[in-house]
N, C-alpha and C positions, 0 to 999 in steps of 0.2 A: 504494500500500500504506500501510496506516496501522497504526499500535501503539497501542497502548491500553496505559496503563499504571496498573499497580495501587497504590493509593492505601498508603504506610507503615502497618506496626502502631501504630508511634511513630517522634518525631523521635533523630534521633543527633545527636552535639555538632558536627556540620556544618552539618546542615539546621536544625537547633533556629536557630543564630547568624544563618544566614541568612535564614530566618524573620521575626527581629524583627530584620533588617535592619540587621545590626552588621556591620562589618570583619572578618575573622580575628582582629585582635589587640586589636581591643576586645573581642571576646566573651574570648579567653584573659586577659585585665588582669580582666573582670569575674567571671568565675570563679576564677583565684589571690584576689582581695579578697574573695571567699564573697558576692558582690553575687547571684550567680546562685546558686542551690543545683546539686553535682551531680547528675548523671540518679539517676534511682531504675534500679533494677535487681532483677530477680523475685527474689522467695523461694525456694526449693528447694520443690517441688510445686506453683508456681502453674502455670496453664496457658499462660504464655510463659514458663514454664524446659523449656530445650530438654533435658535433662537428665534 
């Protein structure tokens, strides 16, 4: 049996870190220092607001 699995809409501050391939607490050190920007997050009426 195999799974297929479905490809993210976008990353989360998990998978984003692990991605480019940081530590846990280097992506959190680079994020508190605003090195990284936070995630963007939808508008109210864009069509990823679940809302």
């Amino acid at each position: 049996m195999t799974t297929t699995l479905k490809p993210l809409a976008d990353y989360g501050p998990i998978q984003f870190g692990t991605r480019i391939a940081f530590s846990q607490w280097q992506f959190e050190r680079a994020l508190r220092l605003e090195l990284i920007p936070a995630a963007d997050r939808p508008r109210p009426g864009d069509a990823l607001d679940p809302g």
